[in-house]
MARSEDREN-635772 format. One line per 2 residues: their letters; for each residue x, y, z of N, C-alpha, C, O. Coordinates in steps of 0.2 Angstrom, whole numbers. Atoms other than C-alpha are relative to their C-alpha. Layout:
// MARSEDREN-635772
A	X Y Z X Y Z X Y Z X Y Z; ...
//
This chain:
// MARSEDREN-635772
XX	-5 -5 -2 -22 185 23 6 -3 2 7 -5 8; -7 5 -4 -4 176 23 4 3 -5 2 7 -10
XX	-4 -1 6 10 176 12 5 -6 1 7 -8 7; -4 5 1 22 162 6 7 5 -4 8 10 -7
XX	-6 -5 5 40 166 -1 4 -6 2 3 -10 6; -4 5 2 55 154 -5 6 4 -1 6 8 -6
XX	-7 -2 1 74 161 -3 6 -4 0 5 -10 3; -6 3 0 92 155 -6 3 3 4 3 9 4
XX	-7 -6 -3 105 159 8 4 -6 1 2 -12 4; -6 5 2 120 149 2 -3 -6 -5 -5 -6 -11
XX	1 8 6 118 130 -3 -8 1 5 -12 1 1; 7 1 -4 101 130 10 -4 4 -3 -2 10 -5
XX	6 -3 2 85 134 5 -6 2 5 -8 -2 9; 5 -2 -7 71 143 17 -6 2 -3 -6 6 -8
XX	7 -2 4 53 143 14 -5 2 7 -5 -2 11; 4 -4 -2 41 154 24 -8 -2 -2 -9 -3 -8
XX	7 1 2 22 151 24 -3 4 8 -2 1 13; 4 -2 -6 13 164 37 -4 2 -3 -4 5 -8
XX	8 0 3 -6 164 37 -2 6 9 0 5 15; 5 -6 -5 -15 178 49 -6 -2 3 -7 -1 9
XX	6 -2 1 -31 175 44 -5 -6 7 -11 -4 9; 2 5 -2 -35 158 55 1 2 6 -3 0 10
XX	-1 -2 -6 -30 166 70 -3 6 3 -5 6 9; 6 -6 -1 -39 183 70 -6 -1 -1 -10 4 1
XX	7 0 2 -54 176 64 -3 -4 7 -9 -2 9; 0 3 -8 -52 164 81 -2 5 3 -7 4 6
XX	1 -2 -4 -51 178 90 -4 3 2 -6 4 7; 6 -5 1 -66 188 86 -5 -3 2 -10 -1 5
XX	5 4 -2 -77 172 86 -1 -4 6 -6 -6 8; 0 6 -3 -71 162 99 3 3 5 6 9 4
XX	-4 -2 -6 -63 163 118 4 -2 -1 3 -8 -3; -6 3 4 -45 161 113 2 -7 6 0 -6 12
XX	0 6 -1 -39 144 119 6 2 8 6 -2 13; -4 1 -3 -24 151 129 1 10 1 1 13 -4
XX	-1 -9 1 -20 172 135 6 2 0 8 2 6; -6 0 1 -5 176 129 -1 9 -3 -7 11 -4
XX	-1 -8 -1 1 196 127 5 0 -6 7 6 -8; -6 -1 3 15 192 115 -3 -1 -8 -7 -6 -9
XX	2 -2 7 12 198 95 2 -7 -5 -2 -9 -10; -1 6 3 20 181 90 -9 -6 1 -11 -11 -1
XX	7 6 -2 2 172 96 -6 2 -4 -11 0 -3; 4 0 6 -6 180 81 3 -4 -6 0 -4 -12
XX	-5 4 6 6 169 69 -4 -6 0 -4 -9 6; 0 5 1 -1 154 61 3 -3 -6 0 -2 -11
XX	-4 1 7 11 146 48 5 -3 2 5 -4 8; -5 5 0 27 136 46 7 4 -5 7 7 -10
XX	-6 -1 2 44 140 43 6 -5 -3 9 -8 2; -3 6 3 55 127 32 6 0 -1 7 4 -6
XX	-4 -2 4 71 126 29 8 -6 -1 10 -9 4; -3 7 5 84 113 18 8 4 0 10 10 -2
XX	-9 -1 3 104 112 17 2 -8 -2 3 -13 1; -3 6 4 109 99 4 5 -3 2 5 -9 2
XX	-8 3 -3 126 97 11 3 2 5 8 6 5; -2 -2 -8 129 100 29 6 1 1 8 7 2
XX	-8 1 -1 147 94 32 4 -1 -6 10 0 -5; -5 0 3 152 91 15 1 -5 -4 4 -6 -8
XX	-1 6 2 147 74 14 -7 -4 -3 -9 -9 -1; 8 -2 0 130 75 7 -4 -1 4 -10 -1 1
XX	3 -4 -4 121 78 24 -4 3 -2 -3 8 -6; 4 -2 2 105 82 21 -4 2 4 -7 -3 6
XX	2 -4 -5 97 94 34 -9 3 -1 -11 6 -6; 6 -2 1 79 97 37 -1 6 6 3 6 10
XX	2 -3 -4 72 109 48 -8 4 -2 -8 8 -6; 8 0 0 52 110 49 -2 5 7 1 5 12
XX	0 -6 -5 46 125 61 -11 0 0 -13 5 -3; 6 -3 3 25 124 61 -5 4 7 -2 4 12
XX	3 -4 -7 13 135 73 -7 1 -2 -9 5 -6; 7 -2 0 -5 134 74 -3 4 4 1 9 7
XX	2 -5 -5 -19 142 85 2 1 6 4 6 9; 0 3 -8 -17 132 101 7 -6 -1 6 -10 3
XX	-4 6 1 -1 119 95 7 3 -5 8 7 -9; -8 -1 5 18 119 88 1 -8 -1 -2 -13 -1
XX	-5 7 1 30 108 82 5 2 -3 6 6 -8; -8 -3 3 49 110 79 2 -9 -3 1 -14 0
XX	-1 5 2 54 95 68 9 1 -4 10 4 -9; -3 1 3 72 92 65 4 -7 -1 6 -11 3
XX	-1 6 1 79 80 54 8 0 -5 9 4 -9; -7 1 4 98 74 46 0 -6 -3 0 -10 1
XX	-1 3 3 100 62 34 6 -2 -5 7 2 -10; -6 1 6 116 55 24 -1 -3 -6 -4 -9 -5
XX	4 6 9 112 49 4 5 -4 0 11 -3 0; -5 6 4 116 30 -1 -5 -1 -4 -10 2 -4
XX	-1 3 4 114 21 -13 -9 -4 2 -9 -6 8; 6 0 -2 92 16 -13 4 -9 2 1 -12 7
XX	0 7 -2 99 -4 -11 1 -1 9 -1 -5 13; -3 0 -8 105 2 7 -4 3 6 -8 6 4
XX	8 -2 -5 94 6 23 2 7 1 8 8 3; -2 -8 0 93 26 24 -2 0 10 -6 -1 14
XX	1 -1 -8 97 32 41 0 7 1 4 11 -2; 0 -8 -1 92 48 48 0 1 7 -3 -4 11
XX	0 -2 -7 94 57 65 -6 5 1 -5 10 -2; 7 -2 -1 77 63 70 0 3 8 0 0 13
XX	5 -2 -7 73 76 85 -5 6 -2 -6 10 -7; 7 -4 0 57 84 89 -5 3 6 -9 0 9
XX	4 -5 -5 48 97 100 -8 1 -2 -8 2 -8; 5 -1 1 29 98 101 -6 2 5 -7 -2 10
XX	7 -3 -5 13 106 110 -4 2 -2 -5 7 -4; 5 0 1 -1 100 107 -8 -2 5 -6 -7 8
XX	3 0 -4 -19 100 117 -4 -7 -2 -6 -10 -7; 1 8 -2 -24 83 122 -9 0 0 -12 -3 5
XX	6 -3 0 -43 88 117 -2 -10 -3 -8 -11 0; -2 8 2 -43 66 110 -4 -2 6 -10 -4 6
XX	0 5 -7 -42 59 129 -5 7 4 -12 7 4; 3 -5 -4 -47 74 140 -5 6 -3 -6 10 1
XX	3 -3 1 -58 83 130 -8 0 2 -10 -5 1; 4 0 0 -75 88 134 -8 -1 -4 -10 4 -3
XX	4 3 5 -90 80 122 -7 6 3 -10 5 8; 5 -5 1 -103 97 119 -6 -2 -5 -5 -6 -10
XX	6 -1 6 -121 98 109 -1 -6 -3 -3 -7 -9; 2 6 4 -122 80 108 5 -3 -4 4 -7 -9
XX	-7 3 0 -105 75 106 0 1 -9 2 -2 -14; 0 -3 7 -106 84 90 8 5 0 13 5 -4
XX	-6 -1 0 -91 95 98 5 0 6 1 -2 11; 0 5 -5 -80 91 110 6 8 3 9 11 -1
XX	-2 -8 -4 -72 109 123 9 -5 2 10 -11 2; -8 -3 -1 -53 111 128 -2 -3 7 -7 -1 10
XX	0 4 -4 -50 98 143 6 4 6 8 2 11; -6 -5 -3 -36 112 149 6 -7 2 9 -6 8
XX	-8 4 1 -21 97 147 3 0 -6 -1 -1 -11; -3 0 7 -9 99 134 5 -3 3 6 -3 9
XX	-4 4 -1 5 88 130 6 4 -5 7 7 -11; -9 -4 2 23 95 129 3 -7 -1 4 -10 4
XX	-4 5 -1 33 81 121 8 1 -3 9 5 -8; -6 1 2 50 79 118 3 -6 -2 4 -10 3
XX	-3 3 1 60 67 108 5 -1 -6 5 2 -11; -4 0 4 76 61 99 3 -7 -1 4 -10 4
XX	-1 6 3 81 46 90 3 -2 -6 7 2 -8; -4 1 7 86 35 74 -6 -2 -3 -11 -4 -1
XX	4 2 7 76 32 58 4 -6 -4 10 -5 -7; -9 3 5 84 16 49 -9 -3 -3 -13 -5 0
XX	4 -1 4 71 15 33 5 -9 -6 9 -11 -10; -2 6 4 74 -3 26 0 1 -9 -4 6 -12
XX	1 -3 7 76 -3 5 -9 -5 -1 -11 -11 1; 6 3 3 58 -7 -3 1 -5 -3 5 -5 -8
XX	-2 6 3 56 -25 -8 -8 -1 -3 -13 -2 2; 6 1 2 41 -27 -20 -7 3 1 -8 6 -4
XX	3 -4 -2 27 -20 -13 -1 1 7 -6 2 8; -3 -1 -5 34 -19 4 4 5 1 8 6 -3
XX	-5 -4 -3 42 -7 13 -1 0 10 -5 -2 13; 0 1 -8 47 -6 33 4 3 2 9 3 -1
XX	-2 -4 -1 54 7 43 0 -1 6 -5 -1 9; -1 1 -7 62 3 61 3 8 4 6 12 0
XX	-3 -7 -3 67 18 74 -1 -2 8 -5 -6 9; -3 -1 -7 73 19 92 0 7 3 6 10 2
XX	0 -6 -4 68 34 102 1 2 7 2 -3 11; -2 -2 -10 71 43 121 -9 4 -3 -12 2 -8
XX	5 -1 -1 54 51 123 -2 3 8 -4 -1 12; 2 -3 -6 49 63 137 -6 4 -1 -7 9 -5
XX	7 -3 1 32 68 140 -4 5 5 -8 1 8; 3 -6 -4 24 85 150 -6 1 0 -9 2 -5
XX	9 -2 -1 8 87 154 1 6 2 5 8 6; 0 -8 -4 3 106 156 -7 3 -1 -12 0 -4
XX	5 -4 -1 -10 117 157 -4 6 -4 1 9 -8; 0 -5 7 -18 130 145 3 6 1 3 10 -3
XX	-4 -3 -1 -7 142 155 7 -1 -1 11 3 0; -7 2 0 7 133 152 5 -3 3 11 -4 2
XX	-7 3 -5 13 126 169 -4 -9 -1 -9 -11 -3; 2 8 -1 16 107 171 -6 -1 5 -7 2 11
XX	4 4 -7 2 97 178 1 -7 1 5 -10 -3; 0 7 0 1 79 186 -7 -2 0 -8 -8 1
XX	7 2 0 -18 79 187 -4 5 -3 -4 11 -4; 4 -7 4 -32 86 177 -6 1 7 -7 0 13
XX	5 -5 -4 -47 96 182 -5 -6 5 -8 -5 10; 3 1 -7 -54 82 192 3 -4 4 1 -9 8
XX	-6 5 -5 -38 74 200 2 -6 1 5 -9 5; -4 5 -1 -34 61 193 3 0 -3 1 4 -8
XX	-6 -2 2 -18 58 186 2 -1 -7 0 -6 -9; -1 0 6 -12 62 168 7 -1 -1 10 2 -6
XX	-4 3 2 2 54 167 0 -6 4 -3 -8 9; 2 8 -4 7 34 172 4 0 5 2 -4 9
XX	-4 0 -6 22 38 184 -3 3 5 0 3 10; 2 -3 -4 10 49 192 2 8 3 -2 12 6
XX	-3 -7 3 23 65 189 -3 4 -1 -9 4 -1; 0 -5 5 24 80 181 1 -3 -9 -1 0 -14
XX	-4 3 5 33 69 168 1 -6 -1 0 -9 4; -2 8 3 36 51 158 6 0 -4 8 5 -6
XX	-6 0 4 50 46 150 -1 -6 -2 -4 -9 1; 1 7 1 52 31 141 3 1 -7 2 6 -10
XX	-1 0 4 62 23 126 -3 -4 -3 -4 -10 -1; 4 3 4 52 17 112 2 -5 -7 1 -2 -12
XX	-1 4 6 58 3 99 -7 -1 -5 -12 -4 -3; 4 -1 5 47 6 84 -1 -4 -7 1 -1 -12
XX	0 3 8 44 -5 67 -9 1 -3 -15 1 0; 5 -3 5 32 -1 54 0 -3 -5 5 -1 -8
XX	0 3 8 27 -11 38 -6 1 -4 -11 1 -2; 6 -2 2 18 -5 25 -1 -4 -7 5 -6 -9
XX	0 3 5 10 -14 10 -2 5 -5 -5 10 -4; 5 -4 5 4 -6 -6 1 -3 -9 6 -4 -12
XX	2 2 7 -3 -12 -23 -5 3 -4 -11 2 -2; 7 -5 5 -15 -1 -36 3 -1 -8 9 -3 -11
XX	-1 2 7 -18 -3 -55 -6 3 1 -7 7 6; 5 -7 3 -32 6 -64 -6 -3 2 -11 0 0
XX	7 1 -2 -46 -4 -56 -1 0 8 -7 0 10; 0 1 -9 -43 -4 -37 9 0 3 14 -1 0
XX	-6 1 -3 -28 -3 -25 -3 -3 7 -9 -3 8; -1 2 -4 -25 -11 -9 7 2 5 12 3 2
XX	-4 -2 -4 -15 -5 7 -2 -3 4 -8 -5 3; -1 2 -5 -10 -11 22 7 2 5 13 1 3
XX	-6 -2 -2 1 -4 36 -1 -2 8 -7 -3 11; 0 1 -5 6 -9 53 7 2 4 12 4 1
XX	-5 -3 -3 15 -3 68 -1 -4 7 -6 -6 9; -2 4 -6 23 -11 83 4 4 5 10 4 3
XX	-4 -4 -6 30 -1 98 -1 -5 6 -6 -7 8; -1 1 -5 39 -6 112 4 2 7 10 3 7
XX	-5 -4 -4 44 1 128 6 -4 2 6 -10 1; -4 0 -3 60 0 135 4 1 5 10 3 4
XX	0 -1 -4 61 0 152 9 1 3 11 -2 8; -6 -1 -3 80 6 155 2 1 7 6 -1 10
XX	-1 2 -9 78 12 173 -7 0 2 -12 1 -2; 8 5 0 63 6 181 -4 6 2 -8 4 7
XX	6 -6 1 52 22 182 0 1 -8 -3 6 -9; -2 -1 8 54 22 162 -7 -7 -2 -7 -13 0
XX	9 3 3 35 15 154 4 -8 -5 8 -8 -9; -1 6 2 37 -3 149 -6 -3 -4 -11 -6 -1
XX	8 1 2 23 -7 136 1 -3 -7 7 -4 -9; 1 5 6 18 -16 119 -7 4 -3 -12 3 0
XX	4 -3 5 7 -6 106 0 -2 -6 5 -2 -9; 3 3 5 -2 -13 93 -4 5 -4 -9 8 -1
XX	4 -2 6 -9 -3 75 1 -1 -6 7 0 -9; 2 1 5 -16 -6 61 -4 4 -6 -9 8 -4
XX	5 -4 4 -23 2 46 -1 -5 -8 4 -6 -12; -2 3 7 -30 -9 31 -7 6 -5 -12 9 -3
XX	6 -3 3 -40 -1 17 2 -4 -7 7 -7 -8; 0 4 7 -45 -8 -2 -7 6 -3 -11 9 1
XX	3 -5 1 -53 5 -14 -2 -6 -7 0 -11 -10; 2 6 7 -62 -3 -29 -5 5 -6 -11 5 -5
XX	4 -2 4 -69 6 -45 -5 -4 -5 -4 -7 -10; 8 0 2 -87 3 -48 -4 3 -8 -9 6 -7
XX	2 -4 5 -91 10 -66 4 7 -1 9 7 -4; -3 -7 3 -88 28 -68 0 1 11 4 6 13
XX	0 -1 -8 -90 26 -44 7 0 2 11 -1 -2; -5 3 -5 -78 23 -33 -2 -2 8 -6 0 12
XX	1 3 -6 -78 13 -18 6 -1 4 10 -4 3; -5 1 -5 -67 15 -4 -1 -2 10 -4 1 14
XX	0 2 -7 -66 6 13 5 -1 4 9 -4 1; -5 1 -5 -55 5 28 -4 -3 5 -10 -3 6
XX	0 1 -9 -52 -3 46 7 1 2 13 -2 0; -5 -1 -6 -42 3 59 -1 -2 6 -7 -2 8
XX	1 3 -5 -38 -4 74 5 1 5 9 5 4; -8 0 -5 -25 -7 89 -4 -2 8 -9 -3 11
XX	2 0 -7 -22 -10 107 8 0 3 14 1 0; -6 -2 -4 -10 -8 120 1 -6 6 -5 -8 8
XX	0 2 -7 -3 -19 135 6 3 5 11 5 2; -6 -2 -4 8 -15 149 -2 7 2 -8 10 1
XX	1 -9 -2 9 4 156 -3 2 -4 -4 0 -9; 3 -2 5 -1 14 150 -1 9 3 -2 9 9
XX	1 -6 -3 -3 34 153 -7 1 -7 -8 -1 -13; 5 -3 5 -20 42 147 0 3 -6 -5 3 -10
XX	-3 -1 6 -12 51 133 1 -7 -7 2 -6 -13; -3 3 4 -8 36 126 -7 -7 -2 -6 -13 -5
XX	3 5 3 -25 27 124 -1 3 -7 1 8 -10; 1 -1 7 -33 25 107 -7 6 0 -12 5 3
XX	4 -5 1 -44 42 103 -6 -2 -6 -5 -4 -12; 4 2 7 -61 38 93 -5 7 0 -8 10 5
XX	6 -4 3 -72 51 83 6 7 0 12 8 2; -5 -6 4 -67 67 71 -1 -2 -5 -6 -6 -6
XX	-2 -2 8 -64 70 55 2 -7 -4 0 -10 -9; -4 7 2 -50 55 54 -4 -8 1 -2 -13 -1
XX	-2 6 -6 -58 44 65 -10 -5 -4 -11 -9 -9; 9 -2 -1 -81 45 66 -1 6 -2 0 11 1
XX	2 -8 1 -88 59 57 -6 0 3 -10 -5 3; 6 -5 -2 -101 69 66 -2 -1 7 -7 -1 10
XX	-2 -3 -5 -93 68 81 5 4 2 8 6 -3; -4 -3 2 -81 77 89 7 -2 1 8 -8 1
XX	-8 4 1 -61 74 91 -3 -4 6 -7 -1 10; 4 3 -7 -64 59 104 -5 -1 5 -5 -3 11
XX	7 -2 -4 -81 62 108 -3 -8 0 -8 -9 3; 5 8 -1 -85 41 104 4 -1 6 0 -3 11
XX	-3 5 -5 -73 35 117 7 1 0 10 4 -4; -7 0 1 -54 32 121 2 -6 4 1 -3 10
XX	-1 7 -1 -50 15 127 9 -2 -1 13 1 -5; -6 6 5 -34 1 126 0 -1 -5 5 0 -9
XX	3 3 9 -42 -5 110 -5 4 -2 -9 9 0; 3 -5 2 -50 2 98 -2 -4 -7 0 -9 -9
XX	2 6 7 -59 -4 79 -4 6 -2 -8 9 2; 4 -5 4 -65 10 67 1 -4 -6 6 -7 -7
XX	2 0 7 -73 6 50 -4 5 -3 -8 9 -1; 3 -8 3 -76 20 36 -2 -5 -7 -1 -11 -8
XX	0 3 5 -82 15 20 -5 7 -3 -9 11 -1; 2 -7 1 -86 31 8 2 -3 -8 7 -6 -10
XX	1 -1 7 -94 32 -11 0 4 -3 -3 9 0; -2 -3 4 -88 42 -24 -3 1 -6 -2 -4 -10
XX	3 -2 8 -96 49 -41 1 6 -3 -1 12 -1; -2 -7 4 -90 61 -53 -6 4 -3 -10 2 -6
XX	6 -5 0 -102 76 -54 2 4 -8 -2 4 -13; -4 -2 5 -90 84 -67 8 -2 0 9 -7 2
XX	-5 2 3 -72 85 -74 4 4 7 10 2 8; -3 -2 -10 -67 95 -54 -4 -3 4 -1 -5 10
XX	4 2 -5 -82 89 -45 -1 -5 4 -1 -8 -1; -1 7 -1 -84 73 -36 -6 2 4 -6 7 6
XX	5 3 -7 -100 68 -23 0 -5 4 2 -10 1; -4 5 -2 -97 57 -11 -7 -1 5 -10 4 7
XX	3 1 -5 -109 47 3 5 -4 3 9 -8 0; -3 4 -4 -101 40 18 -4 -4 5 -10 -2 5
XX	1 2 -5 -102 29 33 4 -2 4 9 -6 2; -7 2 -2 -92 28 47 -3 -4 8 -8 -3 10
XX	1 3 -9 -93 17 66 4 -2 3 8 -5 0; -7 4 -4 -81 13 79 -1 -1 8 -6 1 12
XX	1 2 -6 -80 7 95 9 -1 5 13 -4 2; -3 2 -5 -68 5 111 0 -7 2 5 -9 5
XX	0 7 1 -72 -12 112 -1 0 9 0 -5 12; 1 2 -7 -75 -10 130 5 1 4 5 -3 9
XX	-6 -2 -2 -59 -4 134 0 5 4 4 5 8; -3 -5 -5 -61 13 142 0 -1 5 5 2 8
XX	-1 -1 -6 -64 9 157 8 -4 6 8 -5 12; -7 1 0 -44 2 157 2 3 -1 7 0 -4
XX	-3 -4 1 -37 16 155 0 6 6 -4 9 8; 0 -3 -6 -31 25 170 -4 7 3 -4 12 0
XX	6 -7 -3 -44 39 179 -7 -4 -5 -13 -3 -3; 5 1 4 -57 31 165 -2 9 -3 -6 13 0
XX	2 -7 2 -58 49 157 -6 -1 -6 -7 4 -9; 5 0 5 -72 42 144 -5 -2 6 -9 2 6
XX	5 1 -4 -82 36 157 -2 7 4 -7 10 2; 1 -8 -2 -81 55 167 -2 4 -3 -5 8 0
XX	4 -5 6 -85 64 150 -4 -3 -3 -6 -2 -9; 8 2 5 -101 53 146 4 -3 -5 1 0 -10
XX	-1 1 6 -92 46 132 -3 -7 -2 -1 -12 1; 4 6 -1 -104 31 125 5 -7 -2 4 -12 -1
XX	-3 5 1 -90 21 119 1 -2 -7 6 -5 -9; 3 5 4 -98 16 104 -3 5 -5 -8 9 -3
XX	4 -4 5 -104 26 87 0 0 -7 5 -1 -10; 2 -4 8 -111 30 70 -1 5 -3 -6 7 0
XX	1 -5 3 -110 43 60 -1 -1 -11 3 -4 -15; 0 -1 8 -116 46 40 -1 7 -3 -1 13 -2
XX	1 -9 6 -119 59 28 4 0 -6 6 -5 -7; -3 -1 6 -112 65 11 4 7 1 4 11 6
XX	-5 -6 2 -99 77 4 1 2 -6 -3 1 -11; 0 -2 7 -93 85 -11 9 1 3 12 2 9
XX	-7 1 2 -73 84 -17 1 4 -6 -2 3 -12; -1 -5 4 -67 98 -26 8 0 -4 12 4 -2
XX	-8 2 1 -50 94 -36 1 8 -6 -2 11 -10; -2 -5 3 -40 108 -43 5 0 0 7 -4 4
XX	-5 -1 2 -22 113 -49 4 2 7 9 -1 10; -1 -1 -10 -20 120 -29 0 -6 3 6 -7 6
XX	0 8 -4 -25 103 -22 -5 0 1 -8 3 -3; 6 2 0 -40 96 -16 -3 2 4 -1 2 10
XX	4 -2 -6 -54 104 -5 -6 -6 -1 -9 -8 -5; 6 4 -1 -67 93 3 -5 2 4 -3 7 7
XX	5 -2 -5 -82 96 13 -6 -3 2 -10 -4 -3; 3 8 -5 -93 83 25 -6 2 1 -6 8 1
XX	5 -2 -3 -110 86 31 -1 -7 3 -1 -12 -1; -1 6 -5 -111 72 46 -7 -2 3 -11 2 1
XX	7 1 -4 -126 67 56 3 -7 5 5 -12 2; -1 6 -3 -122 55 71 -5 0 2 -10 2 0
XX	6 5 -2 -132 43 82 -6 4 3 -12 2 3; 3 -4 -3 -138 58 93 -5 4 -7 -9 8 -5
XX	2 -4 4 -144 65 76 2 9 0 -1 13 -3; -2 -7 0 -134 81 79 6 -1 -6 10 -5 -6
XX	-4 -2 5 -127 88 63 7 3 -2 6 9 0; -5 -2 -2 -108 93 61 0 1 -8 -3 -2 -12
XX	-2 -1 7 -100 101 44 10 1 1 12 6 4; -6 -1 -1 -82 99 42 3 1 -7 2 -3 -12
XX	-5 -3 6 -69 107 28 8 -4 2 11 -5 7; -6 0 0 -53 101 22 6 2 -8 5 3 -14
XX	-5 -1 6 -38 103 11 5 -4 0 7 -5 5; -6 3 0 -26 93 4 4 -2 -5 2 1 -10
XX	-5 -1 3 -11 90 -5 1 7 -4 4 8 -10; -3 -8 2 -9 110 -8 9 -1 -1 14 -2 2
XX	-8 -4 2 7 114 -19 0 7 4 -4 12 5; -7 -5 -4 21 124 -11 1 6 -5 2 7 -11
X	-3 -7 6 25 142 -16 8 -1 1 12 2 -3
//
């Protein structure tokens, strides 16, 4: 129950996608995350909207608007077009509030699902994008941001401490600020028998006045996929760590969908460091259907209890997990649906749905 629609006003283009359905069915089944009285907190969907030529000068103008159950996000972005030999620069700000269920979340039923930790992260930031031109199978993307960060409550007021007092951010505040120098390099190679990726990211803080987070972050994602016959074979590792400041928001989240299946968002652990391995096989059922078995483990490396309050140690979290099971992969002209059936180490069962690359009305 939604509706999508696509309009011209002028040279800008606006695309509309509001969905009902995900938010009424929330309500009926579940205790809503947050009690709001206002008719807009049934709206889940996203509003889009594009101006090719701003000033005149080719200016290219984004504006991204998204609204889930419990989380937003306002993304705006401006870009001038050169010539691809030249580094593309864009001016990037961005609003967003979303529930820090990762770090502060609760691990339920066997860490099968993980309850509403009542912190959410109100962030703000604004910055530059300078997109280096792609050389070979390289590409690298540097950016310099301000960055301000709120802690709040599932009512909405700032907090500086959660539900059992210790402090959710690293100034000790209501608030962090801090400017972040950013590079990002990514690799990529595929041909008809396997591909190879690899991407890494480096942040650093930039302690401008001395309450302002000074830190050095480290991640990684490599994967290599390899076809087997008519199979497919795909595996990854990710990984990372952090030194210097650190707020709990900011360690590394393990377990999910993305992360450990057949737990829940950060139900393994949350730490400095961090090491997931996935590896997931693939076999064609028919000419839409695919089956697939996985295996996923990861671990904090013994990290959470660096991490300021230790909120993995407080939420029982073990640190350390496996999760397996199969799926089935549904491909279709729409995009792709998937669907997981999980079993972690507690032997508690989880099932998870997804969609992806959905074309645009």
């Amino acid at each position: 129950m939604g509706a999508q629609k696509s309009i011209l006003a002028g040279n800008a283009k606006i695309d509309f996608n509001v969905d009902f359905t995900h938010k009424l069915c929330a309500a009926f089944m579940f205790n809503p995350f947050r009690n709001s009285g206002s008719p807009l907190s049934l709206v889940v969907g996203s509003l889009c909207i594009k101006h090719p030529n701003l000033f005149g000068k080719n200016e290219k103008l984004d504006v991204l608007w998204d609204k889930g159950l419990c989380d937003s996000n306002v993304l705006i972005t401006c870009r001038k077009t050169r010539p691809e030999w030249l580094s593309q620069q864009t001016f990037v700000i961005q609003h967003s509030i979303s529930p820090e269920i990762g770090i502060h979340g609760i691990p339920v039923d066997n860490y099968s699902r993980t309850g509403s930790g009542d912190v959410n992260l109100c962030r703000f930031s604004a910055g530059v994008d300078l997109s280096e031109p792609a050389s070979s199978n390289w590409s690298s993307k540097t950016s310099i941001k301000f960055e301000h960060v709120r802690p709040i409550n599932d009512d909405g007021r700032s907090i500086s401490r959660d539900l059992h007092g210790f402090p959710v951010t690293c100034s000790g505040s209501c608030h962090d600020s801090m400017v972040v120098l950013k590079q990002e390099s990514r690799f990529a190679k595929a041909n008809d028998h396997s591909f190879t990726r690899f991407s890494l990211k480096i942040e650093q803080g930039i302690p401008i006045l001395s309450k302002w987070l000074i830190f050095n972050r480290l991640n990684f994602v490599a994967s290599k996929g390899i076809r087997l016959g008519p199979a497919f074979f795909l595996s990854s590792l990710t990984g990372g760590s952090i030194v210097g400041d650190i707020a709990p928001y900011q360690a590394f989240s393990i377990g999910g969908h993305g992360s450990v299946r057949g737990y829940g968002e950060g139900a393994v652990g949350s730490g400095r460091s961090c090491l997931v391995a996935n590896s997931e096989l693939t076999l064609p059922l028919n000419q839409m259907l695919d089956g697939a078995v996985f295996l996923d483990c990861g671990s904090d490396l013994g990290s959470g209890r660096l991490v300021p309050g230790n909120p993995a140690l407080r939420h029982g979290k073990p640190g350390s997990g496996i999760g397996f099971g199969y799926g089935l992969r549904f491909k279709s002209q729409l995009g792709h649906f998937q669907v997981d059936y999980a079993v972690n180490a507690f032997q508690q069962r989880i099932l998870y749905f997804g969609f992806s690359n959905l074309a645009s009305g």
